[in-house]
C-alpha positions in Angstrom: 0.0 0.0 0.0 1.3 3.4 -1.0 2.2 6.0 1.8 -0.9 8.1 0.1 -2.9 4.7 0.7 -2.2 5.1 4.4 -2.7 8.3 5.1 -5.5 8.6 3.1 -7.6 6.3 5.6 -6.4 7.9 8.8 -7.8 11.3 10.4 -8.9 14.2 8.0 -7.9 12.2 5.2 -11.2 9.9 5.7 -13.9 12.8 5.6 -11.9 13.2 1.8 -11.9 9.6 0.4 -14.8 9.7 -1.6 -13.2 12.9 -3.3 -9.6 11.8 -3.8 -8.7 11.2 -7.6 -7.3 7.7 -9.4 -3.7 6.6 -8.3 -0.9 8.1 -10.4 -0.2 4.5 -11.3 -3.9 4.5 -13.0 -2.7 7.5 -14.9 -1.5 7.7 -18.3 2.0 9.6 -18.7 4.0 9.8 -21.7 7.4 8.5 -19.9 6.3 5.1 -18.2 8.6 2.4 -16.8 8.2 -0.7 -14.3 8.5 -0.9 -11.2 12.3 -3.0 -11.8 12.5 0.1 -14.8 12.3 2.9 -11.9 14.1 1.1 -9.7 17.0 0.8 -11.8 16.8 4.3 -13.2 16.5 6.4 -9.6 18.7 6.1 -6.5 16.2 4.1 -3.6 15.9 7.8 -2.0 14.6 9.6 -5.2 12.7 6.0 -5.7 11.0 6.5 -2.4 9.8 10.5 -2.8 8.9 10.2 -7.2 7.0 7.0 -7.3 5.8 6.3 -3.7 5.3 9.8 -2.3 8.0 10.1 0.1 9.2 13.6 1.9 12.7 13.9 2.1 13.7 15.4 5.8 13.5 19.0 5.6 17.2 21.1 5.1 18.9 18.0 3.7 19.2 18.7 -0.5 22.2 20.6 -1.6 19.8 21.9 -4.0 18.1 24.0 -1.1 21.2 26.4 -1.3 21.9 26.3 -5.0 21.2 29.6 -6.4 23.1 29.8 -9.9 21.2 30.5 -13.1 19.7 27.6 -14.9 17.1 25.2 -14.7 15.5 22.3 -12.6 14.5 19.3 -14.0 12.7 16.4 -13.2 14.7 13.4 -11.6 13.0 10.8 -13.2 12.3 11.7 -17.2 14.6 15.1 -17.4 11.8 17.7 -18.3 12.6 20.9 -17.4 10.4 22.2 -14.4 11.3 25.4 -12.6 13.6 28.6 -13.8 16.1 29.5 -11.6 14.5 33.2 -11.7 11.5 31.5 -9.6 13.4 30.4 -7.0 13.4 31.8 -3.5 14.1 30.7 -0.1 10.9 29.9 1.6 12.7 29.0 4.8 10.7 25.7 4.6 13.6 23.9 4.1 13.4 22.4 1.0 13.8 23.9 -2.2 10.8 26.5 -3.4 9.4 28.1 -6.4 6.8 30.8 -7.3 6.1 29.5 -10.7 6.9 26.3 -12.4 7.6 26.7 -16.4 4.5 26.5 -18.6 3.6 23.1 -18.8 5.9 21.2 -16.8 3.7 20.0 -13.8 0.6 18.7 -13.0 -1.4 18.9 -9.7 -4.1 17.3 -7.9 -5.6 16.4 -4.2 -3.8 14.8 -1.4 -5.7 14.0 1.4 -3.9 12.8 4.7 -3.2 13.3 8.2 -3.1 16.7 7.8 -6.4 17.1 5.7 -6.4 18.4 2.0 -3.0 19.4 0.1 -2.4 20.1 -3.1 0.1 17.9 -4.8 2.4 18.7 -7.5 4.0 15.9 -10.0 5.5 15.8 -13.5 3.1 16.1 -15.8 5.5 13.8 -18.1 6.5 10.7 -15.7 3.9 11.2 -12.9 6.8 11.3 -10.9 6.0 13.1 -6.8 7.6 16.6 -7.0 6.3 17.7 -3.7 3.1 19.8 -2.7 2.0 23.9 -3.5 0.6 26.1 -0.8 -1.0 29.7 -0.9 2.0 31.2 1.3 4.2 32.3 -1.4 5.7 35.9 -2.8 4.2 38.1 -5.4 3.5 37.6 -8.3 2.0 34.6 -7.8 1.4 33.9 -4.0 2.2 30.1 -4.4 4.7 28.1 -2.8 5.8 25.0 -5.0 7.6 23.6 -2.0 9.9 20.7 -4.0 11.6 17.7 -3.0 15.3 18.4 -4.2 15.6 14.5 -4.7 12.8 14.8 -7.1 14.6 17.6 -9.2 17.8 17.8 -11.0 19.4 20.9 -11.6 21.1 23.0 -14.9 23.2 25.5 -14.6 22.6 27.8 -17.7 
């Protein structure tokens, strides 16, 4: 059972099952693997956060204090997700974005423990990027709060 399985039946995240959306596995994405495929392809910790939803612990990606001009991709199929020039330090502790690029992700509902999120994966793979929130700067007011094993980065 995946970690969204779990949570999804305790606490708030039972007053939201009858709303919560297919599995990304039911999903159709134009970069698909197996299971042995993605295994092979990501290290067991990017494994963990892109295909079963895991949080990496908070201030532990180097890509939390990269700050160079370029691009962040997605771990698991390449596409480019995030300019540099929409990155900013939420103090969250894991890297964070005002905008991703125009048709790089894809979101949808994520009930838990802590009730209704909003979750944010690659619209190409499915892969977990992490969650948005309504917290961030101008001009956007979101927070695309990443998992830095999730991304990759570019330097321009």
């Amino acid at each position: 059972m995946t970690r969204r399985a779990i949570l999804g039946l305790t606490g708030a995240g039972l007053a939201g099952l009858a709303l919560r959306r297919p599995a990304l596995a039911e999903e159709v994405f134009e970069v698909t693997h197996s299971e042995a495929e993605w295994r092979r392809l990501l290290s067991p910790a990017q494994y963990r956060v892109l295909r079963e939803e895991d949080t990496e612990r908070a201030f532990t990606s180097p890509l939390n204090d990269e700050h160079r001009d370029g691009t962040f991709h997605c771990a698991g199929c390449d596409l480019p997700l995030y300019a540099s020039a929409t990155k900013y330090d939420s103090g969250t502790g894991w890297p964070s974005f005002w905008k991703p690029l125009d048709n790089a992700v894809a979101t949808r509902a994520d009930w838990g423990i802590l009730g209704r999120r909003t979750e944010v994966h690659c619209r190409r793979c499915g892969g977990h990027l992490g969650h948005v929130f309504n917290d961030g700067p101008k001009p956007t007011g979101k927070r695309y709060c990443m998992n830095g094993l999730a991304l990759t980065f570019r330097p321009a």
